[in-house]
TILOZA-338368 format. One record per residue (C-alpha): x, y, z; chain; residue in one letter. Coordinates in Angstrom, 1 decimal. Each point is the difference from the previous one (the first is absolute). Example, Ala and Ser with C-alpha at 12.3 -4.5 7.8 and 13.67 -1.06 7.14 Angstrom:
// residues 2
{atom {12.3 -4.5 7.8} A A}
{atom {1.4 3.4 -0.7} A S}
//
This chain:
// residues 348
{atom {17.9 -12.1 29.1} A X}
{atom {-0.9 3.0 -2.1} A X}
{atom {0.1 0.4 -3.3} A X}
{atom {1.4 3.8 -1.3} A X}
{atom {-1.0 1.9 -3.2} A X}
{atom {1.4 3.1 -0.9} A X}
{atom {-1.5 2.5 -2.0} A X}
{atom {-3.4 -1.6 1.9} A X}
{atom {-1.9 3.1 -0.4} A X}
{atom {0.5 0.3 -4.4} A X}
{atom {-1.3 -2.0 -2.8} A X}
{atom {1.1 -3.3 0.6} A X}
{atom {1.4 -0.1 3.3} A X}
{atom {-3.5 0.6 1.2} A X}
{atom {-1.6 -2.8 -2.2} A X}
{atom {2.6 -2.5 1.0} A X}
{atom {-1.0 1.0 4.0} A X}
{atom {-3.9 -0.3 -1.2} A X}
{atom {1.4 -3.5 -1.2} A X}
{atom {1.2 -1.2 2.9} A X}
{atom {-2.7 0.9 1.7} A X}
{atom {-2.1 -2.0 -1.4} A X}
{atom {1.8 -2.9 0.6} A X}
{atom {-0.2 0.9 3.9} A X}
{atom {3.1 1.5 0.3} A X}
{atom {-0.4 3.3 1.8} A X}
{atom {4.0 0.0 2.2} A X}
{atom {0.9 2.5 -2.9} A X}
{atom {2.5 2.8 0.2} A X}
{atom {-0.9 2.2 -2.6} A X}
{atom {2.9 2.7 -1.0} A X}
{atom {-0.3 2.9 -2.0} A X}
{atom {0.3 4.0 -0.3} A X}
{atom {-3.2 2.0 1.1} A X}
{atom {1.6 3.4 -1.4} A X}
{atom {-2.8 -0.6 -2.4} A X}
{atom {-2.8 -0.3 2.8} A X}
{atom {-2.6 -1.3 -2.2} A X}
{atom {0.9 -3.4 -0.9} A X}
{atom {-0.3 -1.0 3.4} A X}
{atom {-3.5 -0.7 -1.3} A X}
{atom {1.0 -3.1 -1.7} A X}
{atom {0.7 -1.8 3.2} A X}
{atom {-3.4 1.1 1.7} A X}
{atom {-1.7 -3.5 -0.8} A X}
{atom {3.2 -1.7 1.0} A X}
{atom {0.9 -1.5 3.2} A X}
{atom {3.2 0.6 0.8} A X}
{atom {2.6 -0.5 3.1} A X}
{atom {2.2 3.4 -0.1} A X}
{atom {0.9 2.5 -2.3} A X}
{atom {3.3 1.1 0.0} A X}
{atom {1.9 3.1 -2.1} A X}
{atom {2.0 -1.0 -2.2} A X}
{atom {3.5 1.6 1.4} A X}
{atom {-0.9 -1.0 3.1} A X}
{atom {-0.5 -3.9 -1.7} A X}
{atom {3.1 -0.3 -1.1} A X}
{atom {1.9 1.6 3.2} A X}
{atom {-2.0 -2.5 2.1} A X}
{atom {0.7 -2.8 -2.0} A X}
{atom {3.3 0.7 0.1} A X}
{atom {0.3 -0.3 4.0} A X}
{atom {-1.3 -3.2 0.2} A X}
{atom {-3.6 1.4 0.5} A X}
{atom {-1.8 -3.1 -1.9} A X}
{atom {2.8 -2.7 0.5} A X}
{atom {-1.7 -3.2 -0.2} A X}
{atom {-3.7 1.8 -0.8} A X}
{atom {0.0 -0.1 -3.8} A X}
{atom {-2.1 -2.5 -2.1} A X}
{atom {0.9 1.7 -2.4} A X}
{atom {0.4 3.4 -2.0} A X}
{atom {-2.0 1.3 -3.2} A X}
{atom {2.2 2.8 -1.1} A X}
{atom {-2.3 2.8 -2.6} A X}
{atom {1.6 3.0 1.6} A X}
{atom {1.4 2.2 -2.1} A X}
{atom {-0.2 3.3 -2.1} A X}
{atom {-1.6 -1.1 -3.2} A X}
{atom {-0.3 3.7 -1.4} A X}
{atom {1.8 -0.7 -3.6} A X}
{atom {0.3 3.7 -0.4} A X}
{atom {1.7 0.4 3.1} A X}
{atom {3.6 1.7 -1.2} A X}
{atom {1.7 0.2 3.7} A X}
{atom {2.4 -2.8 -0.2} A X}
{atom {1.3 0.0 3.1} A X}
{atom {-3.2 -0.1 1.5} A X}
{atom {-1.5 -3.1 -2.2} A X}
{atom {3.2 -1.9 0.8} A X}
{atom {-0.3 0.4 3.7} A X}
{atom {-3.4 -0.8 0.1} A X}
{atom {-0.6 -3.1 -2.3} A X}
{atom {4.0 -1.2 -0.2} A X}
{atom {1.4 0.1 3.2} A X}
{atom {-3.3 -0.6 1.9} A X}
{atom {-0.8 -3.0 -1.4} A X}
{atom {3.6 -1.2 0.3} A X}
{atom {-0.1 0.7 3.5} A X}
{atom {-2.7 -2.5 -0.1} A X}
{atom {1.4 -2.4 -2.1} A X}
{atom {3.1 -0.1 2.8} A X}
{atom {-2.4 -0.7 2.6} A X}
{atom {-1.8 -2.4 -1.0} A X}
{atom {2.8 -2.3 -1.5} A X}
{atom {1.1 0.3 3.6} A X}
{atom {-2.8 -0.9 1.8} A X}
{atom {-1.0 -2.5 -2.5} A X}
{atom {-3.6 1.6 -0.8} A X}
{atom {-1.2 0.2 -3.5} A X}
{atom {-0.2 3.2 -2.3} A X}
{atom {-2.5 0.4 -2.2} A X}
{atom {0.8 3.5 -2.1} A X}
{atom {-1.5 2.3 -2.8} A X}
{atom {2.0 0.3 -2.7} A X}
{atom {-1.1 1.8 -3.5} A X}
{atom {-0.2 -1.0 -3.4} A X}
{atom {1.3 3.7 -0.2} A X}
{atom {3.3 -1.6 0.1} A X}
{atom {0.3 -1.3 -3.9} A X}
{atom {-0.5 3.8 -1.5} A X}
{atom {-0.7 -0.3 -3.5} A X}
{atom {0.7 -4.0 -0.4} A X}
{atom {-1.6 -1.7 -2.6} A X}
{atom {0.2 -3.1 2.4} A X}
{atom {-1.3 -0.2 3.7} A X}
{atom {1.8 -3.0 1.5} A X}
{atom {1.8 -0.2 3.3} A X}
{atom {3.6 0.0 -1.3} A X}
{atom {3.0 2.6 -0.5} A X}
{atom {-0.1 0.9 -3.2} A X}
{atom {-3.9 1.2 -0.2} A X}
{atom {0.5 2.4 2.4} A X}
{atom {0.8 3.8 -0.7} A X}
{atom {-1.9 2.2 2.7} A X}
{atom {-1.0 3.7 -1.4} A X}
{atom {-0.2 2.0 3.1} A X}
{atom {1.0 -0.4 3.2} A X}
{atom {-3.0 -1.5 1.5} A X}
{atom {1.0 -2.7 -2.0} A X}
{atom {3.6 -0.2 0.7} A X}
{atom {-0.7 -0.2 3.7} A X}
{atom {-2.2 -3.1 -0.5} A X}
{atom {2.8 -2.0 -2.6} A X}
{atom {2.5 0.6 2.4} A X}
{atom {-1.6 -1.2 2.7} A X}
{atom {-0.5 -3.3 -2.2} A X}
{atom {3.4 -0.2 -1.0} A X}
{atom {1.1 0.1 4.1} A X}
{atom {-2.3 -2.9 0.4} A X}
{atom {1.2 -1.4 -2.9} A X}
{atom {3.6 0.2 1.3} A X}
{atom {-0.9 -1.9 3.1} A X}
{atom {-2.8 -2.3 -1.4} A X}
{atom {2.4 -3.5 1.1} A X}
{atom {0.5 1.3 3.2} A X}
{atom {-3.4 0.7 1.1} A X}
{atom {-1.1 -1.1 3.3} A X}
{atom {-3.8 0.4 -0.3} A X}
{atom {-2.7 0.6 -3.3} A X}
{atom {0.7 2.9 -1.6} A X}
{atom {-2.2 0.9 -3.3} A X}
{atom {-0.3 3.2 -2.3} A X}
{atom {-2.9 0.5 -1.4} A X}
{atom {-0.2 2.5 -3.5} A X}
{atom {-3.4 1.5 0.2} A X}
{atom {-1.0 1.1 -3.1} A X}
{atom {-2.8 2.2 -0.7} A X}
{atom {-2.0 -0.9 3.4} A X}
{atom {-3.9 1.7 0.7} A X}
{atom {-2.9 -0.2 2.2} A X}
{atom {-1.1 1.0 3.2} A X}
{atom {1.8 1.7 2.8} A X}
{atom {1.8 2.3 -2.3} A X}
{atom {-1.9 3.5 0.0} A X}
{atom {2.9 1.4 2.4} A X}
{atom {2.5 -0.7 -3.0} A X}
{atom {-1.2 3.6 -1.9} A X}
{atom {1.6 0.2 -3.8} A X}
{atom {1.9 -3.2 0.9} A X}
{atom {-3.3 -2.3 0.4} A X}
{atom {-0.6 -2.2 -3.2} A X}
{atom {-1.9 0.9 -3.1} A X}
{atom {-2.9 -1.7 1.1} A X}
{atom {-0.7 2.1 2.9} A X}
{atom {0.7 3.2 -2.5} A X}
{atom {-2.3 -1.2 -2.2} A X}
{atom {-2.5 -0.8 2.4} A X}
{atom {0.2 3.3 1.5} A X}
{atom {0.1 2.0 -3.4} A X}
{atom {-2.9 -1.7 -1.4} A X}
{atom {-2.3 0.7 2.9} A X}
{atom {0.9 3.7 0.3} A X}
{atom {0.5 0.9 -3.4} A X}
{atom {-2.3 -2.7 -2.0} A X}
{atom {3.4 -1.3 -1.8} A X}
{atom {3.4 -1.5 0.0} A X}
{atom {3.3 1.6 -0.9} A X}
{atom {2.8 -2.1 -1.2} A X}
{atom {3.7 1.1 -1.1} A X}
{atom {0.4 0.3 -4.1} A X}
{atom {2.2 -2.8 -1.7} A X}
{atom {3.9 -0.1 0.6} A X}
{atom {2.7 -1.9 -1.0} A X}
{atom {-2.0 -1.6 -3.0} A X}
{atom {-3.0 -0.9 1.8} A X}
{atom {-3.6 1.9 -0.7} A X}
{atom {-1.9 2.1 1.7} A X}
{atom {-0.4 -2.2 3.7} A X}
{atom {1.4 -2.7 -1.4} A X}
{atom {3.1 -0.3 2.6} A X}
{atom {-0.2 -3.8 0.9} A X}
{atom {0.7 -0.8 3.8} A X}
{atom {-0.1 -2.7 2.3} A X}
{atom {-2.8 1.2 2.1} A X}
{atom {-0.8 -2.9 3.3} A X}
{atom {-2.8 0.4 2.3} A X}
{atom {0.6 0.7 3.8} A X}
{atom {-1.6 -2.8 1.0} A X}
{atom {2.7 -2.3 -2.2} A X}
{atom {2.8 1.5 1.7} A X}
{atom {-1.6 -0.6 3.3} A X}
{atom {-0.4 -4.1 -1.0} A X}
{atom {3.5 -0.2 -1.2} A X}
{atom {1.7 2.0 3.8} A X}
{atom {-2.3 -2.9 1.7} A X}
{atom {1.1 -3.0 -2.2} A X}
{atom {3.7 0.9 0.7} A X}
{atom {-1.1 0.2 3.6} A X}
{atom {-1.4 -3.4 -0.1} A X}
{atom {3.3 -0.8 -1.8} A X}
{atom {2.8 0.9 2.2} A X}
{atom {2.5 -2.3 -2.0} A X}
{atom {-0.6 1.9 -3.1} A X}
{atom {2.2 2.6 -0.7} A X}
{atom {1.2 2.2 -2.7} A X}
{atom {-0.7 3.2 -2.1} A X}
{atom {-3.5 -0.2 -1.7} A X}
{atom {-1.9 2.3 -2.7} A X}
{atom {-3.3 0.3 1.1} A X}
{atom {-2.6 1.4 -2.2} A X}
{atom {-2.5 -2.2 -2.6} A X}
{atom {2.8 -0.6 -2.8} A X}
{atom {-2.7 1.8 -2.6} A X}
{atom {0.7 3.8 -0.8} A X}
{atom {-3.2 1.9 -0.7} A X}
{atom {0.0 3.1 -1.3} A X}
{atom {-1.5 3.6 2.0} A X}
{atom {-2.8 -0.3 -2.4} A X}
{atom {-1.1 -3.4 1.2} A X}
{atom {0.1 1.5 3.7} A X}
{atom {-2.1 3.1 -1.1} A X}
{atom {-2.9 -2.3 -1.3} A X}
{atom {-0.4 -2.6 2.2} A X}
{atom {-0.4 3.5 2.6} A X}
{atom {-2.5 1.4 -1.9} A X}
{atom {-2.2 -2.3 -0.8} A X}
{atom {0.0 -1.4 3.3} A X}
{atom {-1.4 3.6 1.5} A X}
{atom {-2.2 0.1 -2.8} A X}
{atom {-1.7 -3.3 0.6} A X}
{atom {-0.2 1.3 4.0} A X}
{atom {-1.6 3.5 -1.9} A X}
{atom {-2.8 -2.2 -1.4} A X}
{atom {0.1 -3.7 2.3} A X}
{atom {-3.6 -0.6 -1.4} A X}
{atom {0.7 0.7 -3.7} A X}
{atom {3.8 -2.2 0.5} A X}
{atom {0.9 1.7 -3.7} A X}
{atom {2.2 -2.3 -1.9} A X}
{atom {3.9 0.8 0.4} A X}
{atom {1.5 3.1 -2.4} A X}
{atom {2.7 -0.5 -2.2} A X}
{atom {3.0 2.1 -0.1} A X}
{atom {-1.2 1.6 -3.1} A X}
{atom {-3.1 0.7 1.0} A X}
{atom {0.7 1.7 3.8} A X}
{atom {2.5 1.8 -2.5} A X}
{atom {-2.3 1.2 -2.1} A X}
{atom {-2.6 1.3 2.8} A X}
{atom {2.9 1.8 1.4} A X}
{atom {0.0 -2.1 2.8} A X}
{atom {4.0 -0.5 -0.3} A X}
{atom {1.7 2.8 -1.4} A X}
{atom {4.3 0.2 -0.1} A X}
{atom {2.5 2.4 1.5} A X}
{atom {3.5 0.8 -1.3} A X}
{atom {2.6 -1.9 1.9} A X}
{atom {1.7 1.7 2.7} A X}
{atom {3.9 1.1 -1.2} A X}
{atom {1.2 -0.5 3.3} A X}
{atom {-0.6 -3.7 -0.5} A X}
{atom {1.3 -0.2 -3.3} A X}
{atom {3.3 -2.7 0.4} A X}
{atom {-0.8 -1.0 3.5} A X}
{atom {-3.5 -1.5 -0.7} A X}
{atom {-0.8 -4.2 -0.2} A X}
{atom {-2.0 0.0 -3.3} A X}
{atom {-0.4 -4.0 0.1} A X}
{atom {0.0 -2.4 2.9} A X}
{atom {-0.7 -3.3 0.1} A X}
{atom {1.2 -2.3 2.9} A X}
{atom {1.7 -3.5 -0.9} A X}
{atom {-1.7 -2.1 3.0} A X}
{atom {1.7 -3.2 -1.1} A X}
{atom {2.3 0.1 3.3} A X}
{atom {-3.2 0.7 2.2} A X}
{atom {-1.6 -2.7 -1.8} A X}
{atom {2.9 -2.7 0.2} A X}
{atom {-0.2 0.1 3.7} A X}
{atom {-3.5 -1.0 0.5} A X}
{atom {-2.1 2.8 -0.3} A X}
{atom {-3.1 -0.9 -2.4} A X}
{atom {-3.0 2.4 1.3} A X}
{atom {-1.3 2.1 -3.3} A X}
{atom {0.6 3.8 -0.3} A X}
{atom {-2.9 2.3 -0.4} A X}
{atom {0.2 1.8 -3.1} A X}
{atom {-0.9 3.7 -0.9} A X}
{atom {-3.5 -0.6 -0.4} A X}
{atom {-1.0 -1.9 2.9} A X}
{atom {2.6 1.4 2.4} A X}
{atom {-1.1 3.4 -0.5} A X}
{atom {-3.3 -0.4 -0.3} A X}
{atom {0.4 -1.4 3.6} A X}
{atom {1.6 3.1 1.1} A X}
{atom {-2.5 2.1 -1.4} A X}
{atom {-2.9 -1.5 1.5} A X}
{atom {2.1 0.3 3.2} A X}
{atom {0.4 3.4 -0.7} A X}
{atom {-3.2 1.2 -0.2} A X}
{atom {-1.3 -2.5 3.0} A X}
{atom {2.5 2.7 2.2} A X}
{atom {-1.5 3.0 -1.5} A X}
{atom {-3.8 -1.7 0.7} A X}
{atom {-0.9 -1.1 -3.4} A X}
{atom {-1.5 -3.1 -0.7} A X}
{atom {2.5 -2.9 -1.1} A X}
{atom {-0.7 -0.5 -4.4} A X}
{atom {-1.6 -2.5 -1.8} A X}
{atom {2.5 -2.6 -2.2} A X}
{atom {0.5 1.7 -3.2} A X}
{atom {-2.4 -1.5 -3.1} A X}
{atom {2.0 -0.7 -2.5} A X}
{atom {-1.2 0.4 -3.9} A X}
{atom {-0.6 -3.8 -0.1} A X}
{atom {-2.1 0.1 3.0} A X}
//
């Protein structure tokens, strides 16, 4: 029995197959599109059964190819370029894909576990799984609500676990390959070291200069949460995952930076830098925000993880500060620097 992950070689797909590996499951099908050659470096340290291209996948599965073979399948496939304007194209790729999927595996009885987006309640006030908090603002995040609402649609006739999960703002490793779409974090990370600062957006819709709030959840949460509904095949539904506490851009910036500055000067571990102060030593400087994303731009998330919580899940989230200093450190561990002390703190 195998189990089958799409989108193997991105950002999550590839964690979730580091996952399972190292709880000894190596009969892995991993999917994906190589047009982008370099990712396949996220699945180097993986063990995997077969890769398979992704239109070939789905024409395979179709004839019958993996009847009876399928633990089960860990859907992150898709085109998650928000920018992305070719409709047709993000339709075919993240809509009728993944209900091609859907189709089969209500038929052969195998569970679907699929990436959905937080993209998919626009400029909502409220993030909770329901109807009326969702109003996508680009098409990205139109193909992902109305994939939910299919799901929805069939939800008492289901055959076999089927769960959505809304990532919100997801970092760490295994996300280089991403470009402009990888998190702020690995911006920040990257900025800092090459230019000796951090550049965040100016304020918008009322908030201050880097002051956007979003739900930002660590890699290695989202990883936890794909394996407990694994563990939990009767559990079912559509579930936000990220922390359920917004932080804002600034927040992000600071825990970066003075995590490479402690790794600058391990013997000295200097005491952690305000926001003010990293301001003030020009260390985090602001740009004017872009007008392309003016209307079409998530100012504020914050995930409601009451529905994840109701059905048993209870393992704490990483915030910003611990979650990226975590990356960091595994950041510069891959680039060959020495892992940084803990932070001191002023009361240290």
């Amino acid at each position: 029995m195998f189990y089958i992950v799409t989108g193997a070689a991105g950002f999550i797909g590839s964690n979730l197959v580091k996952a399972l590996n190292e709880r000894g499951e190596n009969n892995i099908i991993a999917v994906d599109n190589l047009k982008k050659a370099d990712k396949f470096k996220n699945l180097v340290d993986c063990e995997i059964a077969d890769y398979v291209e992704k239109e070939d996948f789905l024409k395979k599965l179709q004839e019958g190819f993996f009847d009876g073979q399928v633990r089960a399948v860990l859907h992150q496939g898709a085109c998650s370029d928000t920018m992305e304007t070719d409709g047709r194209y993000m339709m075919e790729n993240n809509y009728q894909y993944t209900l091609a999927l859907l189709n089969y595996c209500q038929d052969n009885e195998v569970p679907l576990l699929y990436a959905s987006s937080a993209s998919v309640y626009g400029g909502s006030s409220v993030f909770k799984e329901s109807r009326e908090y969702e109003a996508p603002l680009n098409v990205y995040a139109y193909s992902k609500f109305l994939f939910d609402q299919i799901v929805r649609r069939r939800w008492d006739k289901r055959s076999a676990q089927i769960v959505g999960l809304r990532y919100f703002n997801v970092y760490g490793s295994r996300e280089a390959h991403k470009g402009r779409m990888a998190s702020v974090a690995y911006h920040f990370f990257n900025q800092y070291r090459a230019e000796g600062r951090v550049k965040l957006f100016e304020g918008c819709d009322g908030y201050t200069h880097g002051g956007q709030l979003r739900d930002f959840v660590s890699i290695e949460d989202v990883v936890k949460v794909n394996m407990y509904f694994l563990d939990h095949p009767h559990q079912s539904g559509i579930f936000n995952l990220g922390t359920g506490q917004a932080q804002s851009f600034n927040d992000v910036a600071v825990a970066t930076i003075n995590t490479l500055r402690t790794a600058e000067s391990p013997r000295s571990n200097p005491s952690a830098s305000s926001l003010t102060e990293l301001h003030r030593q020009g260390l985090i400087s602001y740009i004017p925000f872009p007008d392309q994303l003016r209307g079409k731009y998530q100012s504020y998330t914050q995930a409601d993880i009451s529905a994840l919580r109701n059905i048993g899940y209870t393992e704490p989230f990483l915030n910003v500060e611990q979650g990226v200093a975590r990356y960091v450190a595994q950041m510069l561990k891959s680039v060959g620097h020495p892992a940084p002390l803990p932070f001191r703190t002023s009361l240290a």
